[in-house]
N, CA, C and O of each residue as an XYZ file, in Angstrom:
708
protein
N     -13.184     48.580     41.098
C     -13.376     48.738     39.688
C     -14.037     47.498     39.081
O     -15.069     47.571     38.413
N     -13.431     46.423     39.331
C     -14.202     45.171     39.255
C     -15.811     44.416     39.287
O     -16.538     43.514     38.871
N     -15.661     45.601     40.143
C     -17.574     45.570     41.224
C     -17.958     46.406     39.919
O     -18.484     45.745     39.024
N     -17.825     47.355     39.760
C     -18.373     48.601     39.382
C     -18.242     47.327     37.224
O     -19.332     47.195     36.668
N     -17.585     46.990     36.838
C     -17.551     46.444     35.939
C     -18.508     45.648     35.295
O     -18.999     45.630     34.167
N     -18.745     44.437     37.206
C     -19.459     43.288     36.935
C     -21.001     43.750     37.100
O     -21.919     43.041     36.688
N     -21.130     44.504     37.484
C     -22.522     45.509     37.707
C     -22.944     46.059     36.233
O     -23.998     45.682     35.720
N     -22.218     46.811     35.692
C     -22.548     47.580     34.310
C     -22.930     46.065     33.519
O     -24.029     46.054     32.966
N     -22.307     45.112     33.452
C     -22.050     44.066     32.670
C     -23.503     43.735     32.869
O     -24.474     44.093     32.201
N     -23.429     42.887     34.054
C     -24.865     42.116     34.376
C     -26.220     43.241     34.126
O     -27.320     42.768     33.837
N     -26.061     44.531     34.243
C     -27.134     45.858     33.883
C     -27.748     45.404     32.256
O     -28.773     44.913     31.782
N     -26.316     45.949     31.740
C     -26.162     45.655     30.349
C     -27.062     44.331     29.439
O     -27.812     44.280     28.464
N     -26.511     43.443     30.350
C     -27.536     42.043     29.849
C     -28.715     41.814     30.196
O     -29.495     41.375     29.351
N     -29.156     42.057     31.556
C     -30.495     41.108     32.162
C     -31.244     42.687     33.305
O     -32.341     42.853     33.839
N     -30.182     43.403     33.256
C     -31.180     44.914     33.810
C     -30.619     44.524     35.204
O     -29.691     43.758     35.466
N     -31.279     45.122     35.889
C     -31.232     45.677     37.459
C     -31.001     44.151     37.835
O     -29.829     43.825     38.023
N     -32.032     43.133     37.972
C     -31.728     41.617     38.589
C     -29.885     41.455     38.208
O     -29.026     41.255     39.066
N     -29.654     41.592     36.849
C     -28.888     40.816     36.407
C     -26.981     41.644     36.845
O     -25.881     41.139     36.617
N     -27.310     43.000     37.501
C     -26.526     44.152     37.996
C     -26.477     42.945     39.369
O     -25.430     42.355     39.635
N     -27.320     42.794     39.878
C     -27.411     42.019     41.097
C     -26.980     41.053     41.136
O     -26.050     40.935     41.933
N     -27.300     40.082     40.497
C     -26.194     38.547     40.283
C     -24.730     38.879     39.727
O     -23.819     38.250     40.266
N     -24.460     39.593     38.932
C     -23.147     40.020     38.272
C     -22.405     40.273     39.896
O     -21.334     39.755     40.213
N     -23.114     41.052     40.686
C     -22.092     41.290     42.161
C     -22.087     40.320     42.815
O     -20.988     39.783     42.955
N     -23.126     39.769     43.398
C     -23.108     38.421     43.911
C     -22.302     37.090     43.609
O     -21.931     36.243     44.422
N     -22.103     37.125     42.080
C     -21.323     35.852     41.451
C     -19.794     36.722     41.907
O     -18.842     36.079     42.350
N     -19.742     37.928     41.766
C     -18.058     38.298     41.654
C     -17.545     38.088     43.336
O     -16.457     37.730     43.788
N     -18.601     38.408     43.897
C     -18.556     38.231     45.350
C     -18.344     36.598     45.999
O     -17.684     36.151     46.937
N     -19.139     36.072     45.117
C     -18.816     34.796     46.169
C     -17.727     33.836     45.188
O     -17.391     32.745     45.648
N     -17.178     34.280     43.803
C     -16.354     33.433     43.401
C     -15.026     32.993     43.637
O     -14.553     32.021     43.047
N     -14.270     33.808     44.650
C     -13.218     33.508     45.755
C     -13.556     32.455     46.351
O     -13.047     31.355     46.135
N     -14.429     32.680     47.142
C     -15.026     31.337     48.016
C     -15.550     30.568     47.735
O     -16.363     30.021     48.480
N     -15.191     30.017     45.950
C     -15.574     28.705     45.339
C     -14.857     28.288     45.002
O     -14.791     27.301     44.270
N     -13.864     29.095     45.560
C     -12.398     28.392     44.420
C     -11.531     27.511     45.565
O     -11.117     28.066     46.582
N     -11.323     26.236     45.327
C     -10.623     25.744     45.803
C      -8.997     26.078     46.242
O      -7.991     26.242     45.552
N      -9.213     26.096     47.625
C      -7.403     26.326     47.914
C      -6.641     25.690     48.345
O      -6.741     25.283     49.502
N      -5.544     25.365     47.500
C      -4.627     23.624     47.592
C      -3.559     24.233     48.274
O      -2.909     25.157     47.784
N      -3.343     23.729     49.437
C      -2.296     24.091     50.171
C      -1.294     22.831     49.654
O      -1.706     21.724     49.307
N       0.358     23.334     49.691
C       1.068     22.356     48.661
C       1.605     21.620     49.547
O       2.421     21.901     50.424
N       1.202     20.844     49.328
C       1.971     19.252     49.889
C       2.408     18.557     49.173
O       2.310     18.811     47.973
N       3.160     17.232     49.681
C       3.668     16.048     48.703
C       2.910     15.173     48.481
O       1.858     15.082     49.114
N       3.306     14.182     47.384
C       2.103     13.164     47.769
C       2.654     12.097     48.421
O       3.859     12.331     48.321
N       2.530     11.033     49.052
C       3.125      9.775     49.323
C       4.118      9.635     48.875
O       5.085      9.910     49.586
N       4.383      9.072     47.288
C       5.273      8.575     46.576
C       7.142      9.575     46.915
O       8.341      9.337     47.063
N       6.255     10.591     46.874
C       6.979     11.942     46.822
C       8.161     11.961     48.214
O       9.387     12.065     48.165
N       7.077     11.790     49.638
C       7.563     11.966     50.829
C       8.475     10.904     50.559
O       9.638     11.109     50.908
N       8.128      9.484     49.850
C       8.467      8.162     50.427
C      10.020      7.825     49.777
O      10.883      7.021     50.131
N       9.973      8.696     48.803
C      11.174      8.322     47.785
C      12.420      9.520     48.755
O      13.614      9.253     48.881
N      11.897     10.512     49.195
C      12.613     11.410     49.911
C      13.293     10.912     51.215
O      14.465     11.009     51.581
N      11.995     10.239     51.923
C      12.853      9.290     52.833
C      13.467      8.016     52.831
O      14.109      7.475     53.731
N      13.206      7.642     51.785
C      14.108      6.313     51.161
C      15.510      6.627     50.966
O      16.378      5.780     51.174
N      15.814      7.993     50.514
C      17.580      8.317     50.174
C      17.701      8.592     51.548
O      18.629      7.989     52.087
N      16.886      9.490     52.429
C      17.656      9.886     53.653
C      17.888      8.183     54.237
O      18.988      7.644     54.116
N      16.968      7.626     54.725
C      17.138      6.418     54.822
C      18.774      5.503     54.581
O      19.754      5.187     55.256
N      18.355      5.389     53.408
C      19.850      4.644     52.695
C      20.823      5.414     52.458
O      21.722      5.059     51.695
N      20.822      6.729     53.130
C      22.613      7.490     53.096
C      22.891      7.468     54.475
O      23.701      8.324     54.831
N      22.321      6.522     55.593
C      22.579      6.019     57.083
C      22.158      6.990     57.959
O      22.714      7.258     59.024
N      21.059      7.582     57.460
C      20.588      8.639     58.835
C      19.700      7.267     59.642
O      19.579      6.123     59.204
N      19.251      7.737     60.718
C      18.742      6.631     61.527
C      16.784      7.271     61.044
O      16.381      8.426     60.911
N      16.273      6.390     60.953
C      14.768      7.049     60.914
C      14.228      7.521     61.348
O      13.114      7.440     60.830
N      14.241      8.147     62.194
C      13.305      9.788     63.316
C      14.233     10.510     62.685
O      13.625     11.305     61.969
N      15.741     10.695     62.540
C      16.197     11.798     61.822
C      16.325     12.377     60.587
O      16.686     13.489     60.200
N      15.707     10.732     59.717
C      15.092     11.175     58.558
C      14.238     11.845     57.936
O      14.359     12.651     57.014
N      12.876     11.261     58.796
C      11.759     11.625     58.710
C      11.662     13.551     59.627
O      10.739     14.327     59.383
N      12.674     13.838     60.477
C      12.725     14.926     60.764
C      13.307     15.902     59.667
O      12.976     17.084     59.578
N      14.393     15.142     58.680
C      14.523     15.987     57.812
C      14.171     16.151     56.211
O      14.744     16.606     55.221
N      13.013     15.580     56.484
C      11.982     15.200     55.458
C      10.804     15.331     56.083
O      10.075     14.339     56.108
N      10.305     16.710     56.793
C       9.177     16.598     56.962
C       8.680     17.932     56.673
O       7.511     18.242     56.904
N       9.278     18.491     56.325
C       8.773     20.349     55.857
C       7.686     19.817     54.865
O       6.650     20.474     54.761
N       7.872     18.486     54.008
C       6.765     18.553     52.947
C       5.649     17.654     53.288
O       4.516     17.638     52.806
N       6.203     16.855     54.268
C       4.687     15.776     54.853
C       4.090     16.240     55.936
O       4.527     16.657     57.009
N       2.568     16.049     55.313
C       1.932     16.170     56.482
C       1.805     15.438     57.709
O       2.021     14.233     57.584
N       1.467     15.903     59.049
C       1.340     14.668     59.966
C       2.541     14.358     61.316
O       2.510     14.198     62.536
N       3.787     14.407     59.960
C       5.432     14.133     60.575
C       5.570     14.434     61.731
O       5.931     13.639     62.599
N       5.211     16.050     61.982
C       5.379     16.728     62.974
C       5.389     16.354     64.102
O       6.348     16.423     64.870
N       3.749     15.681     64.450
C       3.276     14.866     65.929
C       3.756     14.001     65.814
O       4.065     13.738     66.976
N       4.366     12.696     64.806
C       4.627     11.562     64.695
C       6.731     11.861     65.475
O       7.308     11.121     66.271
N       7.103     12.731     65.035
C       8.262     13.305     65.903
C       8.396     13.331     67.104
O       9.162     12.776     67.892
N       6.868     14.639     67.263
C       6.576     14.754     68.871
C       6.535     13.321     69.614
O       7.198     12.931     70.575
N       5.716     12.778     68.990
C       5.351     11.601     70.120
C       6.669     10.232     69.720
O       6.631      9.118     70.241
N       7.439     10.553     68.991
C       8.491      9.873     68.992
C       9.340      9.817     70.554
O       9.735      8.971     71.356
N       9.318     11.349     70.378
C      10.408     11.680     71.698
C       9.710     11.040     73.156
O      10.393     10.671     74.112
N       8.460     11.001     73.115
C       7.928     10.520     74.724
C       7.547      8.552     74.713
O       7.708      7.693     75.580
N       7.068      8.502     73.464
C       6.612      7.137     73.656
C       7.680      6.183     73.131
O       7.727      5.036     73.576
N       8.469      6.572     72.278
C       9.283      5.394     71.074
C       9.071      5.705     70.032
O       8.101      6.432     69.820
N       9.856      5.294     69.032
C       9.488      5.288     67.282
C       8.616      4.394     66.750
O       7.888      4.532     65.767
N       8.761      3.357     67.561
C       7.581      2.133     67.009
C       5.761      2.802     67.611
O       4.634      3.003     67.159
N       6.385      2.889     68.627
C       4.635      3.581     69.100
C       3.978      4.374     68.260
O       2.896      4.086     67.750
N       4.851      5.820     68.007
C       4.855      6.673     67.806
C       4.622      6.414     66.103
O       3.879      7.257     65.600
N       5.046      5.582     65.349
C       4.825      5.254     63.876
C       3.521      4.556     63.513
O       2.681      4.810     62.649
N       3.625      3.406     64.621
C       1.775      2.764     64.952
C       0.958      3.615     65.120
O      -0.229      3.340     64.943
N       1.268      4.616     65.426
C      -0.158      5.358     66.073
C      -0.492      6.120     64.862
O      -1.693      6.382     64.786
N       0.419      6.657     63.649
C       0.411      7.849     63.203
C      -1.098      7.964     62.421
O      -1.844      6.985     62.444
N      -1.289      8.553     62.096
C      -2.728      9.150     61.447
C      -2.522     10.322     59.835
O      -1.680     11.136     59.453
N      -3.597      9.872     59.405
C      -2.843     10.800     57.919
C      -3.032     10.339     56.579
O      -3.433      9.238     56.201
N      -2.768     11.102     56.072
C      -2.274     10.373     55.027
C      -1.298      9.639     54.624
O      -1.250      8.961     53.598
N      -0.203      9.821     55.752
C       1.151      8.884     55.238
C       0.760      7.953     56.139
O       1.713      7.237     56.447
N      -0.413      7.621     56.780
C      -0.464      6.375     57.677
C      -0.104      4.958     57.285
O       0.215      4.100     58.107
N      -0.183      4.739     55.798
C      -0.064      3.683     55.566
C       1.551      3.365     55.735
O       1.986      2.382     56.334
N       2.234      4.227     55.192
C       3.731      4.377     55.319
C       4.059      4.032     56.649
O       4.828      3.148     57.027
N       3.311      4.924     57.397
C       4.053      4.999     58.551
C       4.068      3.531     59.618
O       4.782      3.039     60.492
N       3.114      3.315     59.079
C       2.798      1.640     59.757
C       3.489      1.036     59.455
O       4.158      0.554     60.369
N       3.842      0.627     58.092
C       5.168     -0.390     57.425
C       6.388     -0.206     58.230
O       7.003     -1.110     58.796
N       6.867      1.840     58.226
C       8.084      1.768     59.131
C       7.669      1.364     60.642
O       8.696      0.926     61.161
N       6.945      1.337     61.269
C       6.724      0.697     62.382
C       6.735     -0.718     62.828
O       7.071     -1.197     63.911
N       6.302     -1.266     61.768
C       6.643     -3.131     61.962
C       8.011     -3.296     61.760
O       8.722     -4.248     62.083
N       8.440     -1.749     60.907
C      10.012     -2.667     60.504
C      10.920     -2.402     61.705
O      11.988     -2.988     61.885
N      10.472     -1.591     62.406
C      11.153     -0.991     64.033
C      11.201     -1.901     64.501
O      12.272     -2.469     64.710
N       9.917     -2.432     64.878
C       9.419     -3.631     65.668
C      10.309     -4.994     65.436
O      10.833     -5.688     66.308
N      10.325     -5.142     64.299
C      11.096     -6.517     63.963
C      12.183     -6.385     63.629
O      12.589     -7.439     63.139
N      13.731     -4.762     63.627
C      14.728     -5.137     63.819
C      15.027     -4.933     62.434
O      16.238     -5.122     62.318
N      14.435     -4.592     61.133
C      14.438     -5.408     59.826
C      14.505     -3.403     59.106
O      13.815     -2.493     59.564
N      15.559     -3.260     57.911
C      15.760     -2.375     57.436
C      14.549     -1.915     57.390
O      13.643     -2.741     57.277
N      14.206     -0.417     57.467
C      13.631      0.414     56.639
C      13.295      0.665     55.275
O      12.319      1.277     54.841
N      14.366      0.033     54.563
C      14.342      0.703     53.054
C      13.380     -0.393     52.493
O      12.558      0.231     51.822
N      13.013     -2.046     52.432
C      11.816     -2.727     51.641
C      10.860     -2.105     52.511
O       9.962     -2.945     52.456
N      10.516     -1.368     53.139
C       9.186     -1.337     53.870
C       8.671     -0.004     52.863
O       7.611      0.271     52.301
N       9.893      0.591     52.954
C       9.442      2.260     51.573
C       9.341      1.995     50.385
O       8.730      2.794     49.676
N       9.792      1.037     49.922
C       9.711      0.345     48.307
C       8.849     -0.047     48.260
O       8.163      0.336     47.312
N       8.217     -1.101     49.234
C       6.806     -1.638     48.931
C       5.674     -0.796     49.158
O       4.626     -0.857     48.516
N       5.967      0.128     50.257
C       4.934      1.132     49.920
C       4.597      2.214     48.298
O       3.613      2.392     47.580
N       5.959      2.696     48.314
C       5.724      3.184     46.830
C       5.481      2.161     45.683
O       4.903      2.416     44.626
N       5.947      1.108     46.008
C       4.866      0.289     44.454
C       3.388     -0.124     44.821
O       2.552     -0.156     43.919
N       3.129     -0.359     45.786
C       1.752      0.034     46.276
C       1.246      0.877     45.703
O       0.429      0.703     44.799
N       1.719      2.178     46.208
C       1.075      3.444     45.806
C       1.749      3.791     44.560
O       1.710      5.000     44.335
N       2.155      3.323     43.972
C       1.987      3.566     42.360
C       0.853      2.598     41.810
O       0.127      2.971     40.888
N       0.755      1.695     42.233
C       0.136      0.619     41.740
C      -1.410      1.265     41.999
O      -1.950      1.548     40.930
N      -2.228      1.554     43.181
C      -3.232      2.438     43.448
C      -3.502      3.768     42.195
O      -4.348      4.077     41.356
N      -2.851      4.013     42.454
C      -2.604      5.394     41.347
C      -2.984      5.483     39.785
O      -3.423      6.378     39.063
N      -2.508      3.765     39.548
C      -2.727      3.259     38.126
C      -4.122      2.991     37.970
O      -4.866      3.300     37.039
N      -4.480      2.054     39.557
C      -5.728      1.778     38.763
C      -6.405      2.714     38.959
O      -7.064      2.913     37.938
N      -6.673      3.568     39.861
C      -7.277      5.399     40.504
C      -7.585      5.680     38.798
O      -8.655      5.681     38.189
N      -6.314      5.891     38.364
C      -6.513      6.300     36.613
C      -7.104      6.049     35.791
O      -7.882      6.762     35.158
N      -6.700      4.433     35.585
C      -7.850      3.812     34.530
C      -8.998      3.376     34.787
O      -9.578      2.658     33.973
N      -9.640      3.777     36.154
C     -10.494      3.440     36.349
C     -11.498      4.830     36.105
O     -12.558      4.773     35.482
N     -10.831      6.330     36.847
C     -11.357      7.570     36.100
C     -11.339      7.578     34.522
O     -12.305      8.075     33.942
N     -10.200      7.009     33.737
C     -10.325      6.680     32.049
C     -11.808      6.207     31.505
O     -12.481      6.680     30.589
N     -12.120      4.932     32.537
C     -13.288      4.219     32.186
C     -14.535      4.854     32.060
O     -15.405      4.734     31.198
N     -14.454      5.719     33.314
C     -16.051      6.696     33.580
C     -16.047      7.764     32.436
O     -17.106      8.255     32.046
N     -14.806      8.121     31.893
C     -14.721      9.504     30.795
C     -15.945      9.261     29.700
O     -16.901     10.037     29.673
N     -15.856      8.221     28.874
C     -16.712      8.066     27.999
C     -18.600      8.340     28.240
O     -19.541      8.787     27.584
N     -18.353      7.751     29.593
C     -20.178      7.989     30.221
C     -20.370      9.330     30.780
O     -21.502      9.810     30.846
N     -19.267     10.006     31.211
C     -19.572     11.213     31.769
C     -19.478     12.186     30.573
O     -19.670     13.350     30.924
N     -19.216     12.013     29.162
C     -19.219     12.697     28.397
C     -19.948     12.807     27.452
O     -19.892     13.725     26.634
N     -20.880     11.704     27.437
C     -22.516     11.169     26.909
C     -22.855     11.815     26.403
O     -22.910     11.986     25.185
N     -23.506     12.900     28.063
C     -24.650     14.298     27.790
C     -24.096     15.345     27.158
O     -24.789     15.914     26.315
N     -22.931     15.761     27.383
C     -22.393     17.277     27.214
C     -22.088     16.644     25.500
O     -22.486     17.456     24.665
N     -21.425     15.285     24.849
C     -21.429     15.108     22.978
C     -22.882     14.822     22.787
O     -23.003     14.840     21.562
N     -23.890     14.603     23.231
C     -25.314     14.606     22.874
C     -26.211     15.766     22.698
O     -26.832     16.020     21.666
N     -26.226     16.600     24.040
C     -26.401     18.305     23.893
C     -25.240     18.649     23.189
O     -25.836     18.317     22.164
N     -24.323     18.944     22.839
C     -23.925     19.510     22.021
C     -23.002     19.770     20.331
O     -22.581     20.708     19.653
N     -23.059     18.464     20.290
C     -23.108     18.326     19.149
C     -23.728     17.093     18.661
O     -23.130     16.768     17.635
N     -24.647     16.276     18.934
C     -25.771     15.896     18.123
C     -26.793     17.067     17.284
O     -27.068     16.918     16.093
N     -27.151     17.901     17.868
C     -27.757     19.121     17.139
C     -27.059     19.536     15.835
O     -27.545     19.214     14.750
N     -26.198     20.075     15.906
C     -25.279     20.621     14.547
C     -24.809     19.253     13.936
O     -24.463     19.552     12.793
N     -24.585     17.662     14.144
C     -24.720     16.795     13.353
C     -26.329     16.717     12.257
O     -26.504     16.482     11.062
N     -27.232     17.038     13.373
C     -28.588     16.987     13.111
C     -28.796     17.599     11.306
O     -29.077     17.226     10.167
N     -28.425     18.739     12.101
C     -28.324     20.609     11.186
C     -27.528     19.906     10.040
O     -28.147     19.395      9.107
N     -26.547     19.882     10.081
C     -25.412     19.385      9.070
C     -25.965     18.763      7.980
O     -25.873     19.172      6.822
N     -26.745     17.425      8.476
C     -27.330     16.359      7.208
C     -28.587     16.508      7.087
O     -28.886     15.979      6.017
N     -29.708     17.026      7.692
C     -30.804     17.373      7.289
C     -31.122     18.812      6.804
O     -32.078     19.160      6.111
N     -29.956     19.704      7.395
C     -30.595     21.051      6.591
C     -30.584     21.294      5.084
O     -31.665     21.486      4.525
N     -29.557     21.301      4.447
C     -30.009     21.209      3.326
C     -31.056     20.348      2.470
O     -31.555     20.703      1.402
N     -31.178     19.716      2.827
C     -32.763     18.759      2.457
C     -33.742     19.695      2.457
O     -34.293     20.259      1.511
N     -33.930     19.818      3.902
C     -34.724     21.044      4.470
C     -34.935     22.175      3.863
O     -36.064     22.541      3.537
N     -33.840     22.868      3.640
C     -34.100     23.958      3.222
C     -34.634     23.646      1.071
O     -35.293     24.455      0.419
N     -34.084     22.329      0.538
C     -34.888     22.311     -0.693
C     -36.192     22.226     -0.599
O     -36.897     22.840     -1.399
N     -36.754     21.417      0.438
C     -38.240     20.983      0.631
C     -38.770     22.937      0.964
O     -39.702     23.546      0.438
N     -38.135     23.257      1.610
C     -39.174     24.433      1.791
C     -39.316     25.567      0.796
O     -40.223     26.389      0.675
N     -37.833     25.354     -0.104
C     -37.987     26.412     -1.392
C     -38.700     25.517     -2.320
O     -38.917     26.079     -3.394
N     -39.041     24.568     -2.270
C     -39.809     23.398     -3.516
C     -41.230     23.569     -2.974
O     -42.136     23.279     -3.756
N     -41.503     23.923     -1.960
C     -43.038     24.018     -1.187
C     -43.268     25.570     -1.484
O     -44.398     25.720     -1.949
N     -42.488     26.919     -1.357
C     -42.868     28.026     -0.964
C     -42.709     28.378     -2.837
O     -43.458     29.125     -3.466
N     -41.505     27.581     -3.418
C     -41.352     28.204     -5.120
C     -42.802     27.831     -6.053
O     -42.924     28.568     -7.032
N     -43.970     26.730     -5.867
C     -44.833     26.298     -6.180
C     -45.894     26.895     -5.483
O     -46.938     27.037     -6.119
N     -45.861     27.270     -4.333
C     -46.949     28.651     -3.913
C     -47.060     29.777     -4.762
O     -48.141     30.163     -5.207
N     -45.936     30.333     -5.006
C     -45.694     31.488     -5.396
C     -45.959     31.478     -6.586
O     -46.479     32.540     -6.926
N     -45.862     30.884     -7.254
C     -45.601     30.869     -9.160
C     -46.958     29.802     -9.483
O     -47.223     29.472    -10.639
């Protein structure tokens, strides 16, 4: 019904071509649409394994029960069981790599888990902030063209039309008469 919709539509406006793009756009606009498979973000995983952490689970059994939402975890598990936790945290790959490295030195050196997850999440809050104000900064330039095309014109209109339109009844009222 949809097809049959976007067809009459595009007919309606631009004729036979425009019947043709109307299907084509309905057709390929699924496959423009971005699909976010849901994950956590860092902060998210990190604060999750920070409580498992500090309520005395040991860390592979944390991170095992905190991993339905991180990506990565999975192999970093797997290869827990054959190589070690320190190996197996060094090696990891990902996006939680950065994390996962911190808990790996802290394996290595004997030394809690829990400052190695704190400093990562103020890290990655700290990233995040400037990520922000630094997209804040570009807003004004990326919004240039689209307040220049579109409303410089109707500023234009606004303060010169009526002028305009006296000059042309003061030009066309002295023709006439």
């Amino acid at each position: 019904m949809t097809r049959v919709a976007a067809a009459c539509c595009g007919v309606i406006i631009a004729g036979i071509p425009g019947g043709l793009i109307g299907l084509a756009i309905l057709e390929l606009l699924p496959r423009l649409r971005r699909r976010r498979v849901p994950t956590t973000s860092g902060i998210e995983a990190s604060a999750r394994l920070l409580v498992l952490v500090g309520a005395g689970l040991p860390l592979i059994a944390a991170l095992e029960a905190a991993a339905p939402g991180m990506p990565g975890i999975d192999t970093v598990i797997r290869r827990s069981r054959r190589l070690g936790s320190a190996a197996a945290l060094g090696s990891a790959t990902g996006p939680l790599a950065p994390l996962l490295r911190r808990l790996a030195d802290a394996v290595v050196s004997g030394s809690p888990p829990e400052p190695a997850i704190r400093s990562y999440i103020e890290a990655e809050r700290r990233r995040r902030h400037v990520e922000a104000v630094s997209r804040a900064r570009r807003l004004p330039v990326r919004l240039m063209v689209p307040m220049t095309l579109l409303v410089l014109p109707g500023f234009v209109l606004m303060v010169y039309g009526p002028a305009f339109i006296d000059l042309v009844t003061a030009l066309l009222g002295s023709l006439t008469g």
